[in-house]
Backbone as a ProteinNet text record, in pm:
[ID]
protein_1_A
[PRIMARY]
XXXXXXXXXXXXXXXXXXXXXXXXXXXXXXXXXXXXXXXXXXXXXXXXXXXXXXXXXXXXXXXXXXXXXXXXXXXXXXXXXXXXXXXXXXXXXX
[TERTIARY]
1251.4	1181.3	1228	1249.9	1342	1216.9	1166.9	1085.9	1157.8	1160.4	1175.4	1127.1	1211.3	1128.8	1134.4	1074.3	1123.8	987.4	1033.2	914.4	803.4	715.9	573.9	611.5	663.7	682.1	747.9	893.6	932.1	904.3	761.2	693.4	556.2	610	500.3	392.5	219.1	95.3	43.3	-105	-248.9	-320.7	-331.3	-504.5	-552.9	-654.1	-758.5	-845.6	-959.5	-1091.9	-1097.4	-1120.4	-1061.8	-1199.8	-1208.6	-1343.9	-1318.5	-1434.6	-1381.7	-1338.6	-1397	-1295.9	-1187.8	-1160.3	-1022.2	-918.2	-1017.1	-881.6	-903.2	-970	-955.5	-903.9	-879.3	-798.2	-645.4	-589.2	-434.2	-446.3	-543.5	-508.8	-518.2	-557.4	-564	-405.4	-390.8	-264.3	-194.2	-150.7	-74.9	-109.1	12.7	-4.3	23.6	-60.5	-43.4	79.1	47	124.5	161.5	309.8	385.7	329.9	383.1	371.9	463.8	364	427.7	488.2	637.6	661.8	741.1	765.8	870.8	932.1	1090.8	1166.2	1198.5	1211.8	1261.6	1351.8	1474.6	1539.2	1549.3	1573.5	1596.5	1469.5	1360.9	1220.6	1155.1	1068.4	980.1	826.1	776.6	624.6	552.4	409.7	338.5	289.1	291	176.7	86.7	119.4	13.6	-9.6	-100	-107.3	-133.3	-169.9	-271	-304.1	-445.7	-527.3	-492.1	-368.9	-324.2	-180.4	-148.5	-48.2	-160.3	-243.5	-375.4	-375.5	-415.9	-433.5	-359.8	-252.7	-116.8	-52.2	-168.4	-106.6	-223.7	-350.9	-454.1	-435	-333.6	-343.7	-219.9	-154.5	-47.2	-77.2	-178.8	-242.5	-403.2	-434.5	-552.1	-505.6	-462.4	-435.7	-258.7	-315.2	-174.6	-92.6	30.9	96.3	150.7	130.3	168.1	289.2	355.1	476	558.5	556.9	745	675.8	523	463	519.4	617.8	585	665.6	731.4	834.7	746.4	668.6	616.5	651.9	644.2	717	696.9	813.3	728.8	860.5	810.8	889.9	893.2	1014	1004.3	972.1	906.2	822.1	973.2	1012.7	1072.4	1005.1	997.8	928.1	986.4	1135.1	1245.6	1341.7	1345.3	1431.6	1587.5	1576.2	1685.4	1691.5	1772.3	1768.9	1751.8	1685	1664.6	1771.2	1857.8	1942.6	2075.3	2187.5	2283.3	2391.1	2434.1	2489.8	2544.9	2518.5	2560.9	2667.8	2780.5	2887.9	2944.8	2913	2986.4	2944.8	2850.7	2794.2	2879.5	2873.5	3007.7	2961.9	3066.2	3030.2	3124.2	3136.2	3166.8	3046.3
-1377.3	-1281.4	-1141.6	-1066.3	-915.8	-852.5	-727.8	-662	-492.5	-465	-354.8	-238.1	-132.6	-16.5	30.5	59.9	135.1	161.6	263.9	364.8	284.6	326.5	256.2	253.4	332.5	359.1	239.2	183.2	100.1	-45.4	-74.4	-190.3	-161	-258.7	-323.1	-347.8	-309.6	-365.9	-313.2	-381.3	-326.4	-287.3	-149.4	-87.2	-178.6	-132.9	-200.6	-114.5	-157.9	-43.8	-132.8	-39.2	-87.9	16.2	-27.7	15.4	169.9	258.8	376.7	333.4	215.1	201.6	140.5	83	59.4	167.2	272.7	420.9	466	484.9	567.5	451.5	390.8	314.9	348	291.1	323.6	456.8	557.5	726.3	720.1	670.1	686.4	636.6	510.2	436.3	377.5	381.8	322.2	206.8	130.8	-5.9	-119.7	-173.8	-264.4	-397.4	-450.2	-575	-495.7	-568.5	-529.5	-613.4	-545	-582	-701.1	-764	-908.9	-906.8	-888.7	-903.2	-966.8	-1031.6	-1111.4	-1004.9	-1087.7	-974.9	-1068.5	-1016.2	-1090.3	-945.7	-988.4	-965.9	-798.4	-772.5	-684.4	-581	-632.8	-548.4	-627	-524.5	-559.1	-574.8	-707.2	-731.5	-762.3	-700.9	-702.5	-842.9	-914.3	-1051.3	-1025.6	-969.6	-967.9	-769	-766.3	-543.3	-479.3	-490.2	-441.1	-312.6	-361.1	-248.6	-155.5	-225.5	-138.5	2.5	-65.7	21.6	136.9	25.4	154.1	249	219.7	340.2	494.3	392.5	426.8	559.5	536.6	605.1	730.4	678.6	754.7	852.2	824	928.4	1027.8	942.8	1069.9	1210.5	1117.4	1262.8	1336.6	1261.5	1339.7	1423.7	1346.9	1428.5	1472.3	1611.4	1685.8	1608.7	1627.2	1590.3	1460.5	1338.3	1221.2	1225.4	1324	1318.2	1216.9	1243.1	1128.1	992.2	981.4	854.9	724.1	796.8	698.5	575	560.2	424.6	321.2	222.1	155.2	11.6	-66.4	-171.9	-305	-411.3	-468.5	-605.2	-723.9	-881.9	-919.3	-973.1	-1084.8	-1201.6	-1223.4	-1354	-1473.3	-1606.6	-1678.4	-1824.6	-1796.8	-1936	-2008.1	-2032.5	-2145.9	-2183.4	-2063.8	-2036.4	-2017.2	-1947.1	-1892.6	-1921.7	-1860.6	-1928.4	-1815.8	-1814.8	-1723.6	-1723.4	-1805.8	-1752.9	-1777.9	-1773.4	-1797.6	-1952.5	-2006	-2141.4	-2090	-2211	-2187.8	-2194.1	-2217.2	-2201.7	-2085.2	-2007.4	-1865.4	-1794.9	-1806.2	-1730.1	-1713.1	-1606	-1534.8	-1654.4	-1726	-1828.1	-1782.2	-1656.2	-1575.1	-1543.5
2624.9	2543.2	2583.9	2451.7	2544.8	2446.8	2536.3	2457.7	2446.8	2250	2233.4	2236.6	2161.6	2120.5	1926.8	1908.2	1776.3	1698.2	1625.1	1561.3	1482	1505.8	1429.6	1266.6	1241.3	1096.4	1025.1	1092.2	1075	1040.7	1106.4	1110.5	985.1	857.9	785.9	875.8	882.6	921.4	777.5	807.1	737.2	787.3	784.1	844.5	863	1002.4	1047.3	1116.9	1069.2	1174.9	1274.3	1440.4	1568	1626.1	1717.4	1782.6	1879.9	1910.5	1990.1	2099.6	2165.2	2296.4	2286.8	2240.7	2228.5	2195.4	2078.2	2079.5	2182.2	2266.1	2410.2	2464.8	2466.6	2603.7	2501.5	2416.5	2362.9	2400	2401.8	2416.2	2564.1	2627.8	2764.2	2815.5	2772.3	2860.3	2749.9	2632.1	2558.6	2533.5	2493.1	2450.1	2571.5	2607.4	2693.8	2731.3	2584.6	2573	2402.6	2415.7	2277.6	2130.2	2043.5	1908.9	1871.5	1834.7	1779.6	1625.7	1585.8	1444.4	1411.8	1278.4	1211.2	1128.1	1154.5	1053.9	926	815.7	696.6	622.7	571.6	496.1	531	684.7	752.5	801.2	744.4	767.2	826.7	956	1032.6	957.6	992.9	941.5	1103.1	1125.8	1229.1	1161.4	1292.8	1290.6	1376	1473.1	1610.3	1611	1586.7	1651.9	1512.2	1459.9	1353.4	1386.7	1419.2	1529	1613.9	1680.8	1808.3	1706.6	1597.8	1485.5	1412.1	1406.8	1341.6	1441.8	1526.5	1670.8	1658.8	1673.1	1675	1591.3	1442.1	1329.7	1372.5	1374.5	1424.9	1486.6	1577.3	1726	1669.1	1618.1	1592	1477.3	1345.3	1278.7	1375	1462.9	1499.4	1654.9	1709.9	1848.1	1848.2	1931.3	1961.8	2065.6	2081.6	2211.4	2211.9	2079.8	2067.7	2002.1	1951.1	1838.2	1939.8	2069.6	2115.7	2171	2077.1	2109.2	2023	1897.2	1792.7	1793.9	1896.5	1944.2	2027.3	1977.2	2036	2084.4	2204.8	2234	2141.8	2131.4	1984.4	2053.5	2025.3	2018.7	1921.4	1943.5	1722.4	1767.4	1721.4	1690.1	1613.5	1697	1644.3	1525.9	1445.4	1371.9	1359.4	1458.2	1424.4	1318.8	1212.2	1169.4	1205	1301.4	1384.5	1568.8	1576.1	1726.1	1830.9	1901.4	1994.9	2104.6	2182.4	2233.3	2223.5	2288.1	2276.9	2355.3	2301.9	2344.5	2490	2553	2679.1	2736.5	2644.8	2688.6	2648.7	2586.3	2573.7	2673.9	2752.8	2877.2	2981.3	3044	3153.2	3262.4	3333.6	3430.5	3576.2	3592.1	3677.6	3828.6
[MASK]
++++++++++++++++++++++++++++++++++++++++++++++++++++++++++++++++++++++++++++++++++++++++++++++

């Protein structure tokens, strides 16, 4: 599992109302554990982080000082479509 970065914007979610403690904790310390998404046909869709993207969008129109917040950590989700790693024989055996 390699976990990324890239802009909230990028990632399809749906609003969600998320409780005040939970926005003070993302405003306090960020995102804990990354955003879970599937990509299709080159676009990111949130499955997992809703709430935590809501936050996310929240904090950046209400509080100052978040603008170089908006790259948040995020995993793709494999549904077995594709293959998550690479055959083991192309691997450096050095």
């Amino acid at each position: 599992m390699r976990i990324r970065r890239i802009n909230y914007r990028k990632i399809h979610f749906e609003y969600k109302e998320y409780s005040q403690s939970m926005y003070d904790s993302v405003k306090r310390i960020g995102l804990s554990f990354p955003i879970k998404v599937n990509i299709k046909d080159g676009q990111y869709y949130c499955l997992d982080g809703h709430k935590r993207l809501s936050i996310i969008r929240d904090l950046l129109e209400n509080e100052k000082g978040y603008e170089k917040r908006q790259d948040v950590p995020f995993i793709i989700y494999n549904d077995g479509s594709s293959r998550s790693n690479d055959c083991w024989r192309s691997r450096n055996t050095h």
